[in-house]
VEXTI-939598 format. One line per field, with one value per residue (C-alpha): residue number from 1; residue in three letters; y, x, z. Coordinates in steps of 0.05 Angstrom, whole numbers, plus 32768, in hexadecimal, padded with zeros to 4 digits. Layout:
% VEXTI-939598
pos	NUM, ... $
code	ALA, ... $
v	Y, ... $
u	X, ... $
w	Z, ... $
END
This chain:
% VEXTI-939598
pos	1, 2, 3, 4, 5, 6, 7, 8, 9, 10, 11, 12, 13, 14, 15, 16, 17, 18, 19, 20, 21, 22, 23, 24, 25, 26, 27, 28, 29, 30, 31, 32, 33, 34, 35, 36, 37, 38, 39, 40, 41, 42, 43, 44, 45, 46, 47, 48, 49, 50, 51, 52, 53, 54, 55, 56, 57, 58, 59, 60, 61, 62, 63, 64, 65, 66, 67, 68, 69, 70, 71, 72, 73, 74, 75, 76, 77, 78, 79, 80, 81, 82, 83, 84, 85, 86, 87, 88, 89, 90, 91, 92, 93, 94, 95, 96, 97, 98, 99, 100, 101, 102, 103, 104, 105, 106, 107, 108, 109, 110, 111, 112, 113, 114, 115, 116, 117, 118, 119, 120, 121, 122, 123, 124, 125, 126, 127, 128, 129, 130, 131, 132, 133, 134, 135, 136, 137, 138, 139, 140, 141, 142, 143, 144, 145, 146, 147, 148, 149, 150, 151, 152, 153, 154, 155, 156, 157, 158, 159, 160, 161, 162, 163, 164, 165, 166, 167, 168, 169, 170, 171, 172, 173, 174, 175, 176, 177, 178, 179, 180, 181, 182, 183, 184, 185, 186, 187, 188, 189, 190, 191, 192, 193, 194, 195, 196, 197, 198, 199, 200, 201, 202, 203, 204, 205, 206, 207, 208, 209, 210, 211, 212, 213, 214, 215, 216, 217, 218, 219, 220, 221, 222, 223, 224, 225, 226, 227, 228 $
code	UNK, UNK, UNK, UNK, UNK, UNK, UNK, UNK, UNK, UNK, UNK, UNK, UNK, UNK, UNK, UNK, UNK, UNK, UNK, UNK, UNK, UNK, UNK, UNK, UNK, UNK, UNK, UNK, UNK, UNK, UNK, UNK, UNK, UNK, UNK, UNK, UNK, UNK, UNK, UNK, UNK, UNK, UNK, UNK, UNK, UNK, UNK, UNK, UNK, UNK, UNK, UNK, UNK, UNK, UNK, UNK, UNK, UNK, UNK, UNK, UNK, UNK, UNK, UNK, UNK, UNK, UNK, UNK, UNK, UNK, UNK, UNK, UNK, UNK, UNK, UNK, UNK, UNK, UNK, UNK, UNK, UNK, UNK, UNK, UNK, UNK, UNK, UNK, UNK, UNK, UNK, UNK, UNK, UNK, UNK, UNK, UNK, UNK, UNK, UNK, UNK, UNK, UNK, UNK, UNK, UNK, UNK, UNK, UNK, UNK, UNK, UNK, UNK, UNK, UNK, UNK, UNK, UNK, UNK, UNK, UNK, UNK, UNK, UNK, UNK, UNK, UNK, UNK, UNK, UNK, UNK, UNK, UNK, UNK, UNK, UNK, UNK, UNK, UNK, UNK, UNK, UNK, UNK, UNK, UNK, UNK, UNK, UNK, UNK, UNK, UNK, UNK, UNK, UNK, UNK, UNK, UNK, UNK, UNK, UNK, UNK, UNK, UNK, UNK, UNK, UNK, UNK, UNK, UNK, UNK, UNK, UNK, UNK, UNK, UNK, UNK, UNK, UNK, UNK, UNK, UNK, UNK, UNK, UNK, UNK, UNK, UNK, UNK, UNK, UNK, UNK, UNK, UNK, UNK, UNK, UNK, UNK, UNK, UNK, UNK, UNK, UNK, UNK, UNK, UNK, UNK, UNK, UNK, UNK, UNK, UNK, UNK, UNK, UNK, UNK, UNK, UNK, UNK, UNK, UNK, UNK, UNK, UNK, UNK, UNK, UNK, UNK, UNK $
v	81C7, 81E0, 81B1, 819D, 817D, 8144, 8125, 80F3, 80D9, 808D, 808A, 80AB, 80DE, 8125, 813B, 811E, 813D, 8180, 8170, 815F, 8197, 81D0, 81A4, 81B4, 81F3, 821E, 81F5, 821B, 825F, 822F, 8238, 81F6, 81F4, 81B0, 8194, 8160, 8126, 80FC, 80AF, 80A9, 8057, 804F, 8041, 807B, 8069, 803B, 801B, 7FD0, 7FB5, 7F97, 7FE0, 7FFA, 7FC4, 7FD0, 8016, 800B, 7FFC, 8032, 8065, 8053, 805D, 80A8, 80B8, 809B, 80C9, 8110, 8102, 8145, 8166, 8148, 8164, 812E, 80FC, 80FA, 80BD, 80D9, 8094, 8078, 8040, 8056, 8030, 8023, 8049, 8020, 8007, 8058, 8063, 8027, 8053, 8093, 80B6, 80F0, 80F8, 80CE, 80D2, 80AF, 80CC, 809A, 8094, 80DE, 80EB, 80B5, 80D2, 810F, 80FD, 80DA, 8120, 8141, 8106, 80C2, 809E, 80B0, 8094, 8092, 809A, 8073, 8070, 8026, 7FEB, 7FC8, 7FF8, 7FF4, 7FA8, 7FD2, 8009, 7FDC, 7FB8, 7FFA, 8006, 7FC5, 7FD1, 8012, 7FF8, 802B, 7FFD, 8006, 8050, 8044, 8052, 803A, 8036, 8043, 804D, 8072, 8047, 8079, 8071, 80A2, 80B6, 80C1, 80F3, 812D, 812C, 8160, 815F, 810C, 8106, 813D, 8129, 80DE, 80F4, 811C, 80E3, 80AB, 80DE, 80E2, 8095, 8097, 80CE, 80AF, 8061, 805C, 808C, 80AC, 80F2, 8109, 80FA, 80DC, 80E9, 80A2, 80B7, 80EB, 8104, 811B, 815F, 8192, 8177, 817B, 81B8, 819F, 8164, 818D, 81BF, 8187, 814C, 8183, 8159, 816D, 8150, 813A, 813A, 8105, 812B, 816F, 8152, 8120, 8161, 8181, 8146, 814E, 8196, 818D, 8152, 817F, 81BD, 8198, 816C, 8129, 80EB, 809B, 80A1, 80DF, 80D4, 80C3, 80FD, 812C, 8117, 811A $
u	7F83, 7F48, 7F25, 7F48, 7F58, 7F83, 7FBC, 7FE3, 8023, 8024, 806F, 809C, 80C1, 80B2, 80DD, 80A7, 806E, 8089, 8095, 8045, 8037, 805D, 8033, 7FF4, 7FFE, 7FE3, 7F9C, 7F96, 7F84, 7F41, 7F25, 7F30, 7F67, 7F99, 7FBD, 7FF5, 8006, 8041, 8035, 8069, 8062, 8066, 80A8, 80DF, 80C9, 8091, 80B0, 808E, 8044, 8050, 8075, 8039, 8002, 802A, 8013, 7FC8, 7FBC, 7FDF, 7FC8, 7F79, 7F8F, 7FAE, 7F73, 7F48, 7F6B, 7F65, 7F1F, 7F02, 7F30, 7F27, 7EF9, 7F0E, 7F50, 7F88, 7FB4, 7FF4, 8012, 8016, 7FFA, 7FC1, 7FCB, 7F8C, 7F5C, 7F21, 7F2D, 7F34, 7EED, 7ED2, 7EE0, 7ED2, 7E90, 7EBD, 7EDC, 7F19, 7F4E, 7F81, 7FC0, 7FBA, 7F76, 7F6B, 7FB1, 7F95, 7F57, 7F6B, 7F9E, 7F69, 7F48, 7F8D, 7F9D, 7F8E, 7FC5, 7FE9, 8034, 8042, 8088, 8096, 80D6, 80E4, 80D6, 80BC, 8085, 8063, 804B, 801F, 800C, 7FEC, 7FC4, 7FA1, 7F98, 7F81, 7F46, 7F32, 7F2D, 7F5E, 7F92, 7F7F, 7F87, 7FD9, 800F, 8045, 805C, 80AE, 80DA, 8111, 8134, 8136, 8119, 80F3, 8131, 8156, 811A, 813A, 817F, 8162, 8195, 818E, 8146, 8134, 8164, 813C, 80FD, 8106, 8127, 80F1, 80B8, 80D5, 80D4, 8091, 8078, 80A7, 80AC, 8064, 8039, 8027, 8009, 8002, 8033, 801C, 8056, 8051, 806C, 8054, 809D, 80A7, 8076, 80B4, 80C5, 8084, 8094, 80D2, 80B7, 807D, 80B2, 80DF, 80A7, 8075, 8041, 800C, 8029, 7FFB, 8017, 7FE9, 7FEF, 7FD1, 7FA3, 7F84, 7F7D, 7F5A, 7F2B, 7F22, 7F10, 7EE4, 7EBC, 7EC7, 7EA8, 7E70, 7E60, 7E6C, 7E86, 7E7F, 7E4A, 7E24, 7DF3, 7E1F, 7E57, 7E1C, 7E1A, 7E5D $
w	8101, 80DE, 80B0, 8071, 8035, 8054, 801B, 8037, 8027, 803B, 8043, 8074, 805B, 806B, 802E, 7FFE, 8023, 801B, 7FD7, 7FCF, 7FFC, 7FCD, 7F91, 7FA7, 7FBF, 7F86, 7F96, 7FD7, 7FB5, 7FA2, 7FEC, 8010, 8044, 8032, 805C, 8050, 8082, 8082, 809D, 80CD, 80CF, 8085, 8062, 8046, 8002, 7FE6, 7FAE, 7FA8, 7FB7, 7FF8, 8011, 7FF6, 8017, 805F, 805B, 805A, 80A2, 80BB, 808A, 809D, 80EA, 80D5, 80AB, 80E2, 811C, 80E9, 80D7, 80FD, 80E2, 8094, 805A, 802E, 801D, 7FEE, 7FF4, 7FD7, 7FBC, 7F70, 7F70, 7FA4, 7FDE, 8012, 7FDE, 7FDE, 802C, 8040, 8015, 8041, 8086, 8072, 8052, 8040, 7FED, 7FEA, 7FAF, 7F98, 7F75, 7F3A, 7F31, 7F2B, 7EF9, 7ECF, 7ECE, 7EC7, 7E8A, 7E68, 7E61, 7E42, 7E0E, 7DEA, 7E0C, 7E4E, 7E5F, 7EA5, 7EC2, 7EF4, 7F2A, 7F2C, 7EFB, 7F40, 7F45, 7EFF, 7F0E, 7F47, 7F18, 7EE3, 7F17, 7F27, 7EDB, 7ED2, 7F08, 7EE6, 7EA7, 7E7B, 7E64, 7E22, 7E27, 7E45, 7E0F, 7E40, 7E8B, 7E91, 7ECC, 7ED4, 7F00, 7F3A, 7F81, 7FA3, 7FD2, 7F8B, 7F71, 7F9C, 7F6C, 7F42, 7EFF, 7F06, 7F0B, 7EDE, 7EA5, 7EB0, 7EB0, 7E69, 7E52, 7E60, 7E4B, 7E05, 7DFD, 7E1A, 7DD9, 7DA9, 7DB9, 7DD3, 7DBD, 7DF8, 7DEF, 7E34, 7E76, 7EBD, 7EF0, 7F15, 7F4F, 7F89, 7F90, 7F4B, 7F4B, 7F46, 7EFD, 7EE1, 7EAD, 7EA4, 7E88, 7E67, 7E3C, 7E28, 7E0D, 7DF1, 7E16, 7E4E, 7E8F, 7ED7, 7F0B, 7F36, 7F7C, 7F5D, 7F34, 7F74, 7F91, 7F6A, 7F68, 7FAB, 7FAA, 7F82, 7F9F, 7FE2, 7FBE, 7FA2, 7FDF, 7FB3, 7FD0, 7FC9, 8008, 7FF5, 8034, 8062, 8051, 804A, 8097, 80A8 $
END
């Protein structure tokens, strides 16, 4: 394999990594190859903090095993599992899916909603939000009450989606949309046509980070990645 953009999906099911995969796909005409792994060990869906923490370990031994092959990370996850212990093994750009759609989002609007899957998951995703400090910037964090496996019944999850990103404008205020989940990328302008609202998807937007640190040679250990 030649040397890559790696984006990994921390759970097990190859249906969601060629959902991410189709995501990021329009990102290839920007020159860097991406390629998307699927961690075999991790769970069908990741749904709760501790499916989320048993990732971690195994995730650091995949990205450990593709380093020659890697340019840079993405851990494809909500909630962006193993971030800061994947930035402690590697030298090379790392991204996480949440941190770079919040980011992102806060560059579209005043106040983001997220939509979520499950109300389990949200406890998770205002930890992260917590540690970066943009709480004050979140209209609202809703789920729709869908698992990940559920995300694939298209006239279900799409009818959801527009449903909770209305009360996310209306209820809360939220002037542009975070798709919480990694498995949610095919609704996106869906979503955008019936809320008005801009809409980030976190797996294209954390790659796009990544390019871009790639392109630029940036990276949390500029001397040691400039070594790599």
């Amino acid at each position: 394999m030649e040397r890559a953009l790696i984006v990994i999906n921390p759970n097990s099911s190859d249906t969601v990594t060629n959902g991410i995969d189709a995501a990021v796909d329009p990102l290839r005409t920007l020159g860097v190859p991406i390629h998307c792994a699927t961690l075999a060990e991790g769970p069908p869906a990741i749904e709760s903090q501790r499916q989320a923490d048993l990732t971690v370990a195994p995730m650091l031994a995949l990205a450990e095993r593709l380093e020659p092959q890697a340019l840079g990370y993405v851990i494809a996850c909500f909630g962006d599992p193993g971030l800061h212990a994947l930035r402690d093994q590697t030298g090379l750009p790392v991204v996480g899916i949440q941190e770079a759609a919040v980011a992102a989002a806060l560059q579209l609007g005043q106040r983001f909603g997220i939509v979520s899957i499950l109300p389990a998951s949200i406890p998770r995703h205002m930890r992260s939000l917590g540690a970066m400090g943009v709480l004050n910037r979140l209209a609202g964090d809703r789920a729709l009450g869908l698992g990940v496996a559920q995300l694939s019944d298209a006239r279900t999850t799409k009818q959801a989606m527009i449903d909770t990103g209305k009360v996310l404008r209306e209820l809360d205020g939220a002037d542009v949309l975070i798709m919480g989940c990694a498995g949610m990328a095919a609704y996106r302008a869906a979503l955008e046509d019936a809320t008005g609202l801009p809409v980030v998807d976190p797996c294209q937007a954390a790659a796009a980070q990544a390019i871009g640190q790639i392109t630029l040679s940036l990276s949390h250990r500029p001397k040691e990645a400039a070594h790599a």
